[in-house]
Structures are given as structure tokens and as C-alpha cells.
NURO-427343 format. One record per residue (C-alpha): residue in one letter; chain; x, y, z. Coordinates in steps of 0.1 Angstrom, whole numbers. Example, Ala and Ser with C-alpha at 12.3 -4.5 7.8 and 13.67 -1.06 7.14 Angstrom:
2
<site residu="a" chaine="A" c1="123" c2="-45" c3="78"/>
<site residu="s" chaine="A" c1="137" c2="-11" c3="71"/>
This chain:
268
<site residu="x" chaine="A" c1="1062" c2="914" c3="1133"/>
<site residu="x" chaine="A" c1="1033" c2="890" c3="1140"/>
<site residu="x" chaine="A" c1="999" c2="902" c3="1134"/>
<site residu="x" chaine="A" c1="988" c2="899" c3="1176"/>
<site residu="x" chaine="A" c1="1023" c2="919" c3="1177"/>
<site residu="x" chaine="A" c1="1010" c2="945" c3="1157"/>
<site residu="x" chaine="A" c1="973" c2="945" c3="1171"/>
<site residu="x" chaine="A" c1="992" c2="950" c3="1206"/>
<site residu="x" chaine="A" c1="1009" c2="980" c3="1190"/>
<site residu="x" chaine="A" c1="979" c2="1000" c3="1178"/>
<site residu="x" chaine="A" c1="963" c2="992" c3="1208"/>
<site residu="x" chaine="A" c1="991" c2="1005" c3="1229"/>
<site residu="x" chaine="A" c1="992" c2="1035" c3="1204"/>
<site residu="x" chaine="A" c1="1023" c2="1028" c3="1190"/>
<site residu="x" chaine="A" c1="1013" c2="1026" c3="1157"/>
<site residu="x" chaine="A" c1="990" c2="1052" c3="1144"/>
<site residu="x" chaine="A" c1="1002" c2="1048" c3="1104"/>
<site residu="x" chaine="A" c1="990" c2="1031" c3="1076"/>
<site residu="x" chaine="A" c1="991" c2="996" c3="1074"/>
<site residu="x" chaine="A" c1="997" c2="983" c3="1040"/>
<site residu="x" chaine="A" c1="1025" c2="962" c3="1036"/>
<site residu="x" chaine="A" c1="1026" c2="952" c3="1070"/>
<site residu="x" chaine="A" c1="1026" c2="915" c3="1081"/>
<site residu="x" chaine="A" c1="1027" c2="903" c3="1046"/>
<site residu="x" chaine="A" c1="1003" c2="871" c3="1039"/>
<site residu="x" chaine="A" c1="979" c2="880" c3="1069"/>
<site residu="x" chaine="A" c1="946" c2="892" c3="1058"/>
<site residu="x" chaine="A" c1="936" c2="929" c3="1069"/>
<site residu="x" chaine="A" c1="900" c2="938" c3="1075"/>
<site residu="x" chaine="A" c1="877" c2="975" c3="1075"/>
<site residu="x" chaine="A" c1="855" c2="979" c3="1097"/>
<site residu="x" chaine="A" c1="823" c2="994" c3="1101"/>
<site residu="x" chaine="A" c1="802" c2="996" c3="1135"/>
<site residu="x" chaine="A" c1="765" c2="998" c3="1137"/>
<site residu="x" chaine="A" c1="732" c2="997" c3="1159"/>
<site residu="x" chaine="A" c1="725" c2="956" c3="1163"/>
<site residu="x" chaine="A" c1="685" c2="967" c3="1145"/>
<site residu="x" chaine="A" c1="705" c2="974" c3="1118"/>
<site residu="x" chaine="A" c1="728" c2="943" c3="1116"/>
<site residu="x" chaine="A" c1="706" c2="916" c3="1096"/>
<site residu="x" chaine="A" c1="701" c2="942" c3="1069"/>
<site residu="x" chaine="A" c1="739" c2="952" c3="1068"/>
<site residu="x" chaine="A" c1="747" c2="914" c3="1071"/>
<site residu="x" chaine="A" c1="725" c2="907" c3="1041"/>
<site residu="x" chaine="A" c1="737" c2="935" c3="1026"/>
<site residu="x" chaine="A" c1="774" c2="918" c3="1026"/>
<site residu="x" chaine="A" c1="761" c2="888" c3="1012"/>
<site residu="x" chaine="A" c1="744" c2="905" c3="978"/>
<site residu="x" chaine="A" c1="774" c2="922" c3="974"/>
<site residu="x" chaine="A" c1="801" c2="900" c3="983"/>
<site residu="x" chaine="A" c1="828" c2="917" c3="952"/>
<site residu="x" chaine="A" c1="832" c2="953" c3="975"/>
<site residu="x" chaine="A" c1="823" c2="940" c3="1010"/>
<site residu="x" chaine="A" c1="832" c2="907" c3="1016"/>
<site residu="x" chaine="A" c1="822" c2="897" c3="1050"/>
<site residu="x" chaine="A" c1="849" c2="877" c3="1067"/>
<site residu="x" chaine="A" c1="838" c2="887" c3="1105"/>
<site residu="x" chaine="A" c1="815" c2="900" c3="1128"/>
<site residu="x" chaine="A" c1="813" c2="909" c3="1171"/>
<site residu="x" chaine="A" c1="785" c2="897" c3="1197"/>
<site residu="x" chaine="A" c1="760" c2="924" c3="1200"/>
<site residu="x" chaine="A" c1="781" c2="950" c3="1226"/>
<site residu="x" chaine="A" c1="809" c2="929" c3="1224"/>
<site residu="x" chaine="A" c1="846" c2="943" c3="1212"/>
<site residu="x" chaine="A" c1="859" c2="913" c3="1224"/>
<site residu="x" chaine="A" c1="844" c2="882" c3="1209"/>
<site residu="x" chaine="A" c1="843" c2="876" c3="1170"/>
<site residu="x" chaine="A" c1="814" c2="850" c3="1157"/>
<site residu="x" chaine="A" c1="842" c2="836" c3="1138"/>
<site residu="x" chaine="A" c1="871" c2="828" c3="1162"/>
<site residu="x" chaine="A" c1="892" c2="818" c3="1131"/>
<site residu="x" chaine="A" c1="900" c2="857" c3="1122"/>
<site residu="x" chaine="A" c1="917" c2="866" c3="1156"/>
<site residu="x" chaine="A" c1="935" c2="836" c3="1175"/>
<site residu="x" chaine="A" c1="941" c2="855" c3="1203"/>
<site residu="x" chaine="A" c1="921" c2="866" c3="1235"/>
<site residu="x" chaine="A" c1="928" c2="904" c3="1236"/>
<site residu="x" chaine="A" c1="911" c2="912" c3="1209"/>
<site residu="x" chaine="A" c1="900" c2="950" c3="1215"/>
<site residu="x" chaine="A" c1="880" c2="965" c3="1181"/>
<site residu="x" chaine="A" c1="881" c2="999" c3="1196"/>
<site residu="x" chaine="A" c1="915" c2="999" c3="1199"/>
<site residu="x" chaine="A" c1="932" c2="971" c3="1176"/>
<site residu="x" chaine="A" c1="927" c2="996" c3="1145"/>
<site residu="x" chaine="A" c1="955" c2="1025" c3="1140"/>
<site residu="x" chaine="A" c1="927" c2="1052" c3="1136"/>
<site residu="x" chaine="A" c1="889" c2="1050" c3="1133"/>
<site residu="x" chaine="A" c1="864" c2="1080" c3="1117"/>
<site residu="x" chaine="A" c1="832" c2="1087" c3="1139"/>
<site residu="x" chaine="A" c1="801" c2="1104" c3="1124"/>
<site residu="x" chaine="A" c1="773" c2="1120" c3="1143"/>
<site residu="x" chaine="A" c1="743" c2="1130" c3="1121"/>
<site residu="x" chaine="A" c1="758" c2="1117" c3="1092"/>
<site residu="x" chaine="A" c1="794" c2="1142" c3="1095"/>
<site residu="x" chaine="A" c1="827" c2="1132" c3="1107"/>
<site residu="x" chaine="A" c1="831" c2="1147" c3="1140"/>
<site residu="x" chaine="A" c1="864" c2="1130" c3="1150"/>
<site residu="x" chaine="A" c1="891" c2="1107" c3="1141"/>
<site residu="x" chaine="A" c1="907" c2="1090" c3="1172"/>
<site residu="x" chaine="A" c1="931" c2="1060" c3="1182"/>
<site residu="x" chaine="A" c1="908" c2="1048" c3="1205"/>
<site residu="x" chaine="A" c1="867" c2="1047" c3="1203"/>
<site residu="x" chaine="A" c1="869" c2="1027" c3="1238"/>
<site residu="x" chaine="A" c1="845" c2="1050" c3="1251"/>
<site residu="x" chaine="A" c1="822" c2="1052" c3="1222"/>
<site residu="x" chaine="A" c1="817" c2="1017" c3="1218"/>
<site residu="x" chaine="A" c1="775" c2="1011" c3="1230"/>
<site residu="x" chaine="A" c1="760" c2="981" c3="1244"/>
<site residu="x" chaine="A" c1="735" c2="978" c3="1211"/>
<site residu="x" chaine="A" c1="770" c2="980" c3="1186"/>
<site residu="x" chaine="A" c1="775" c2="955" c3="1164"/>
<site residu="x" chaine="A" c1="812" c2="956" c3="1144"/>
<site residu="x" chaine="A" c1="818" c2="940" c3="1113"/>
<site residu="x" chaine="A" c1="848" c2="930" c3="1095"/>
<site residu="x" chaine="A" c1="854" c2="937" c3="1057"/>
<site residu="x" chaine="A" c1="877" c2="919" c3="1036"/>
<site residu="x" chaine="A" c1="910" c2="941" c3="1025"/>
<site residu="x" chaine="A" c1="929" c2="942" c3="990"/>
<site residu="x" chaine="A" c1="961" c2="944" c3="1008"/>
<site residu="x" chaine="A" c1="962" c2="912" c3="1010"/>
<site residu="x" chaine="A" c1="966" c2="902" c3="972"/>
<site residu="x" chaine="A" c1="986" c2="932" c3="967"/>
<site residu="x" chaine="A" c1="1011" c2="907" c3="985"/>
<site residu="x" chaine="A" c1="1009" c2="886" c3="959"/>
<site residu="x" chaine="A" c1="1014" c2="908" c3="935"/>
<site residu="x" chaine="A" c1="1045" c2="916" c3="946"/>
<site residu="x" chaine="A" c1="1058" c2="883" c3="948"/>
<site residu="x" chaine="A" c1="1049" c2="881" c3="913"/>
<site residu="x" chaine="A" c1="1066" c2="912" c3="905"/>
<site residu="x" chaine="A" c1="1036" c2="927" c3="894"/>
<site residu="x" chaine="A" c1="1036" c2="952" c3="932"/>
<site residu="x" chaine="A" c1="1016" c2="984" c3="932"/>
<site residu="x" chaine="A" c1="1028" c2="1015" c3="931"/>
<site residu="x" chaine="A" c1="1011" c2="1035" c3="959"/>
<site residu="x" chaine="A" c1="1033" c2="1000" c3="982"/>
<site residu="x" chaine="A" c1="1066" c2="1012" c3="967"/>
<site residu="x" chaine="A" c1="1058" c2="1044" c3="969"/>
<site residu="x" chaine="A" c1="1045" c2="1040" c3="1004"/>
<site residu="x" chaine="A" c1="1013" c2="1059" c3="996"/>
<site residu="x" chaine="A" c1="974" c2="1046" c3="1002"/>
<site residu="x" chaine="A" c1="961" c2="1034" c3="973"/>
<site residu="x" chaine="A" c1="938" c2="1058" c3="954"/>
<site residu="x" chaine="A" c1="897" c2="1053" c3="958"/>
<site residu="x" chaine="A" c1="866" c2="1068" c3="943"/>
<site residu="x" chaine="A" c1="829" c2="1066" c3="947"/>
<site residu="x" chaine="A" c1="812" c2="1055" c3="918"/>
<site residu="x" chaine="A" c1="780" c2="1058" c3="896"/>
<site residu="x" chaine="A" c1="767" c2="1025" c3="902"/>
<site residu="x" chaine="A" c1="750" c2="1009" c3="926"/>
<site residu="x" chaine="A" c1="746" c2="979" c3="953"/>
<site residu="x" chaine="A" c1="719" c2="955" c3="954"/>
<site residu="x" chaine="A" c1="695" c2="964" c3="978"/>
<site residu="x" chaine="A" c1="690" c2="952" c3="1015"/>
<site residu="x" chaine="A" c1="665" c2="961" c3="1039"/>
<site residu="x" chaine="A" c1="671" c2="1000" c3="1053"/>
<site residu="x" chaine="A" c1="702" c2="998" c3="1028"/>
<site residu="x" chaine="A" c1="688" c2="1015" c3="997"/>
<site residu="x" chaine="A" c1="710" c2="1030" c3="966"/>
<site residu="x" chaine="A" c1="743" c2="1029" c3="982"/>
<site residu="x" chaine="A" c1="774" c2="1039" c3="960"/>
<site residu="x" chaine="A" c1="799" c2="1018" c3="949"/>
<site residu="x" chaine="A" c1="837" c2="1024" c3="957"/>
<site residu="x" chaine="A" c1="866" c2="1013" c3="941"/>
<site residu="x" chaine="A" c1="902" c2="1010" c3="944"/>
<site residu="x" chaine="A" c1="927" c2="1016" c3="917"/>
<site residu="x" chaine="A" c1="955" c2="1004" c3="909"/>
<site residu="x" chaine="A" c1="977" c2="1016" c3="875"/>
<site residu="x" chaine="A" c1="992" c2="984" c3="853"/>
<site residu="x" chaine="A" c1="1003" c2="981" c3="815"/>
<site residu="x" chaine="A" c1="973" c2="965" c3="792"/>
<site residu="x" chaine="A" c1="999" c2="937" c3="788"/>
<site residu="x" chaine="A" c1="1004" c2="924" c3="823"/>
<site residu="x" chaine="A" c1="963" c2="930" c3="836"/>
<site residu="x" chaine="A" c1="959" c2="890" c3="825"/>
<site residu="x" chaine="A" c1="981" c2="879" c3="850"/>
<site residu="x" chaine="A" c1="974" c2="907" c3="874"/>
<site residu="x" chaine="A" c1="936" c2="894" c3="869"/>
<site residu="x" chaine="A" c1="946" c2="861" c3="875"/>
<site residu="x" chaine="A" c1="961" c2="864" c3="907"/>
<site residu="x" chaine="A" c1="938" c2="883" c3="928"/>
<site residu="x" chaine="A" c1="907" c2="864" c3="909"/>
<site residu="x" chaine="A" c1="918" c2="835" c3="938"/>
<site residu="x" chaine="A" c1="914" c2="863" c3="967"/>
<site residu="x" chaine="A" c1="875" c2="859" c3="969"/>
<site residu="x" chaine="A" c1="873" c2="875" c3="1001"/>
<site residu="x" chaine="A" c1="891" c2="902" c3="999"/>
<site residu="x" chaine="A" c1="874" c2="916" c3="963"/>
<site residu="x" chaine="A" c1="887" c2="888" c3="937"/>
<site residu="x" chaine="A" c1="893" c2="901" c3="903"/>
<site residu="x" chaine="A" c1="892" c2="938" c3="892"/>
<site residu="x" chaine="A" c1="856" c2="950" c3="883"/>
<site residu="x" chaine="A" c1="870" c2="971" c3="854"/>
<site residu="x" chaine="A" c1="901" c2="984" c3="837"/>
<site residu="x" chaine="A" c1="909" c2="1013" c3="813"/>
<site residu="x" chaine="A" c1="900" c2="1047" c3="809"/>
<site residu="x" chaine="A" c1="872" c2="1042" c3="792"/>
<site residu="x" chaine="A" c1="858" c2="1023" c3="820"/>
<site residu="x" chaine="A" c1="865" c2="1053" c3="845"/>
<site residu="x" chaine="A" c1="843" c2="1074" c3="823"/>
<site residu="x" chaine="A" c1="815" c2="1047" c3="823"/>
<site residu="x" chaine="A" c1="822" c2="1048" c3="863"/>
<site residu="x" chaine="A" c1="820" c2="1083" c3="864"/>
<site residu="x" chaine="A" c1="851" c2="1090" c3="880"/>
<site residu="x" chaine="A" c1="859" c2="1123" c3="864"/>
<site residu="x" chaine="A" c1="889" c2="1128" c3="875"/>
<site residu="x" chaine="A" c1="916" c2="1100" c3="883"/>
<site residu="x" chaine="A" c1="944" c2="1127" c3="896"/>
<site residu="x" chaine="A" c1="914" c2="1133" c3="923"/>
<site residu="x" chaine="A" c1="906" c2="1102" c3="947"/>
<site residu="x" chaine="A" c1="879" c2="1104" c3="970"/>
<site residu="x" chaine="A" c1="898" c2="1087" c3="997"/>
<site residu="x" chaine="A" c1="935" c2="1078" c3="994"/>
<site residu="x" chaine="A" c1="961" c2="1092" c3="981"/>
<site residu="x" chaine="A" c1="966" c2="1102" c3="942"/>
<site residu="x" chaine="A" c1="988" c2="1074" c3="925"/>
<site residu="x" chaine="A" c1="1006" c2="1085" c3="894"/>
<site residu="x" chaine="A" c1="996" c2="1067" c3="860"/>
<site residu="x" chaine="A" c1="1021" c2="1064" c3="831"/>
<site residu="x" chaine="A" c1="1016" c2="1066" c3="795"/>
<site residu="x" chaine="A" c1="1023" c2="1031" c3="791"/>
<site residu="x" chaine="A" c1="993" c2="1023" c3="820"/>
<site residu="x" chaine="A" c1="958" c2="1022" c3="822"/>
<site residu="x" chaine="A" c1="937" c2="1021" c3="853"/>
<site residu="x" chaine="A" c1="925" c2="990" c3="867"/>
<site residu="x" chaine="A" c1="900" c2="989" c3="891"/>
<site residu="x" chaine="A" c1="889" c2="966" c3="927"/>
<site residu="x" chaine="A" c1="857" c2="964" c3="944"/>
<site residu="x" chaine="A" c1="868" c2="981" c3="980"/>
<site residu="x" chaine="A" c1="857" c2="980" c3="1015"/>
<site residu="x" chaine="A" c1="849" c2="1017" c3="1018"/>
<site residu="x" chaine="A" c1="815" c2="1008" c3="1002"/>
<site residu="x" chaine="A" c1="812" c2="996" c3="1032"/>
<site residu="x" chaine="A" c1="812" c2="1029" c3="1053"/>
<site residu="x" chaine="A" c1="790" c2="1050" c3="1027"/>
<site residu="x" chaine="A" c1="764" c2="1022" c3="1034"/>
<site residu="x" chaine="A" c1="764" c2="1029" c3="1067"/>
<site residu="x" chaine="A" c1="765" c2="1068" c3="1064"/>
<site residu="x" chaine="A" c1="733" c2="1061" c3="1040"/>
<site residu="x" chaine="A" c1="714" c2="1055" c3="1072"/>
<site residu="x" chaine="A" c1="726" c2="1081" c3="1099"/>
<site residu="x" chaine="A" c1="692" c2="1096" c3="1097"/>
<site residu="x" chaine="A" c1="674" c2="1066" c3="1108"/>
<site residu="x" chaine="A" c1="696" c2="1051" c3="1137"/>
<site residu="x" chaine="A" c1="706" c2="1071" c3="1171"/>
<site residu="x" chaine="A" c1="741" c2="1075" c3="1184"/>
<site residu="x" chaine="A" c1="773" c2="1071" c3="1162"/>
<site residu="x" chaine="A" c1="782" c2="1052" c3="1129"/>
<site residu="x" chaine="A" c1="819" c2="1043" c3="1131"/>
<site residu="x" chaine="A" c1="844" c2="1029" c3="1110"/>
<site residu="x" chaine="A" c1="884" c2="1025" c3="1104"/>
<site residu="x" chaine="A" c1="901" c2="1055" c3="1088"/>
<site residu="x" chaine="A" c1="909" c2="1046" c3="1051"/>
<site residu="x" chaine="A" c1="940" c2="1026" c3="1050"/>
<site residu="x" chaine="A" c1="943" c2="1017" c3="1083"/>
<site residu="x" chaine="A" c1="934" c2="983" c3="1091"/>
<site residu="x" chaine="A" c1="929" c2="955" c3="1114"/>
<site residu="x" chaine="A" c1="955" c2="928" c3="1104"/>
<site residu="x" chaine="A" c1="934" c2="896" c3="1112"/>
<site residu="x" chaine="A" c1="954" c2="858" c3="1118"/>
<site residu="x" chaine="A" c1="939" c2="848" c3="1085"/>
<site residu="x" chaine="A" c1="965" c2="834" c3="1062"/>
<site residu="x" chaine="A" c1="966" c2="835" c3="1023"/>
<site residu="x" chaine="A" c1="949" c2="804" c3="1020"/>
<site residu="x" chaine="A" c1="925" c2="809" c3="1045"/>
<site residu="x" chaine="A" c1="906" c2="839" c3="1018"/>
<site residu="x" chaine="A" c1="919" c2="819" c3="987"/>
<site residu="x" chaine="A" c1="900" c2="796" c3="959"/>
<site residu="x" chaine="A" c1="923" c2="772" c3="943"/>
């Protein structure tokens, strides 16, 4: 399935599930939707902290249509508030719903943006035979909110940092560095590895996710973790009491696969 085949699907709402390991070597994409007064700040926001949202894409103010990058999407039916498989809306800073379809949500003043995905590298790992196990396991991969901190932009003050995390033997984390240090746009190389660097994270407890699914680690594992696009979402929750009308974003694990090939998010 092509990536416009499967935009066509979740837009059709035929495909409500998950979306890793779909379209392999595309490039997925969160999202998070904002007021446009807000949108330099979150832009910039991107930019300081390009390791857990990587911008790759943004819409026209009021547009759901129109990408300032026409690279990401080839295609002209490009829908953001219905091209995801399921979106989280927040009113006053709470999630009030979790629809298919946000078509009658969208504002004239909304701006979306398009985070950068790890599914994308998880691709590669698998090709290398280094997969991870939530994709075999056909699970979400695990994610928790941090202790530390973004750089600070604008309105966006003190946000959290989220990570993803993925369980791998000492032995092979060299080559599993290696191979998703070249996907700079969609997090690069992990942030941290090993329980000791859960503790300094302040992830209590690794059986416990914040978002995701739990993903089992074995004796002969340690955890490894990503910079991940959810940051993106808390960011914008940071600020609920400051803008009008609703903060949106894509449910956790499912994404917007974008036309962007491998070597389109790659450093060689």
C-alpha cells in the first residue's frame, strides 16, 4: 500500500489502527494543531529542540489542505483532519474526545504542524536485524514524560521532555546508535540508554509508560531511549490557559505517513 493509498484510507475511515510498520521507508509525522498567535513561538520552539520535535512540515493559517513544504505530501487531497487514523482534542487543557475526523473542529486561525516520527528508522532497524519489539509484537512503543526540560520559546516555558523506548542488549546499542544517528529528522540517535539513565530521567517505573503500550525488557536488555514527538503535544497542553478554542493533536501511535522517502530525513 502506497502512502496516498493509506492517507485515502484513514480518510475514508477505513483504517482507524495504529500505524507502525505500515508503508515501510515513508516517513510518518505527529501532529499538533494550534492558534496561528501561537505559531512563531511553537515554530521556534521546533527549531531549539530539533532531537524530540523535529519540524518537517507545517499548513497555511486555516488551511488543512496546503503544506508550506509541498515535498511531504505529493498529492492534492491532502485532508489533516481526516488523513490521521485518530486525533485527541483538549478543551481547557483535558481531553474531551478522540475522533476520526476533527473536520468540523478545524478554525480559520489553526495552524497544523508536522513532527518527525521514529517509525521511520525503526524500518531500518529491521532490515538490519536489529527490529523492535513492540513491531513484532505489534504493540505501540512505550513512552514516558521526563524530568528534563526544553529550551525555552516565547509562551512555551518549561515543557517536559518525552521519550520513546526501545529494549536492546548493551552489545548491539553501537550499531543500533549508528543507524538511526543518520535519521536527523525523525530524532537521530538515542538521548540515553540503561537503567541508570531512566533513574536520572526520572521514569520510575519502566513497566508503566505514560503513553504506549508496556514493552517487555529481558535480563539480557537494557533500555535505550529516543527523543519523541509527543513532546510536542505537552507543549501545546502547556498553554491551554492562554489560547481560546481547542489544542489538537494525533492519538499516540497513529500517524500521518507523509511521501518522504528514507533519504529524504537522512544524513549520509
Amino acid at each position: 500500500m502506497t502512502p496516498s493509498e493509506l492517507r485515502r484510507q484513514c480518510r475514508e475511515g477505513l483504517h482507524t489502527s495504529l500505524t507502525s510498520g505500515c508503508c515501510p521507508g515513508y516517513a510518518q509525522a505527529n501532529l499538533v494543531i494550534l492558534h496561528a498567535k501561537v505559531a512563531a513561538d511553537f515554530e521556534q520552539l521546533c527549531r531549539e529542540n530539533p532531537v524530540p520535535i523535529p519540524l518537517i512540515g507545517k499548513t497555511e493559517v486555516g488551511n488543512p489542505h496546503r503544506l508550506t513544504d509541498q515535498n511531504v505530501i505529493h498529492d492534492t487531497e491532502l485532508d489533516l483532519t481526516r488523513d490521521f487514523p485518530k486525533y485527541l482534542v483538549y478543551e481547557n487543557g483535558k481531553l474531551v474526545a478522540a475522533p476520526t475526523d476533527i473536520s468540523s473542529i478545524w478554525q480559520d486561525d489553526h495552524v497544523g504542524f508536522l513532527i518527525g516520527c521514529s517509525y521511520l528508522f525503526d524500518t531500518a532497524l529491521t532490515r538490519a536485524g536489529l527490529g523492535p519489539r513492540n513491531l513484532a509484537e505489534n504493540k505501540n512503543v512505550s513512552m514516558y514524560i521526563t524530568n528534563q526540560r526544553l529550551r525555552d520559546s516565547g509562551v512555551f516555558v518549561n515543557v517536559p521532555y518525552v521519550v520513546s523506548m526501545r529494549p536492546y542488549r548493551e552489545a548491539d546499542i553501537s550499531r543500533v546508535s549508528e543507524i538511526t544517528s543518520l535519521f536527523t529528522k525523525t530524532h537521530g540517535a538515542p538521548i540515553a540508554y540503561g537503567y541508570d539513565a531512566a533513574e536520572r530521567l526520572g521514569i520510575v517505573d519502566l513497566e508503566k509508560p505514560d503513553f504506549g503500550d508496556q514493552t517487555i525488557i529481558h535480563p539480557d536488555e537494557v533500555p535505550v531511549f529516543w527523543g519523541c514527538g509527543v513532546t510536542a503535544q505537552l507543549a501545546a497542553l502547556s498553554i491551554h490557559d492562554i489560547i481560546e478554542g481547542p489544542i489538537i493533536g494525533h492519538a499516540p501511535g497513529h500517524m500521518l505517513v507523509t511521501d518522504l522517502r528514507d533519504e529524504d530525513v537522512t544524513e549520509s
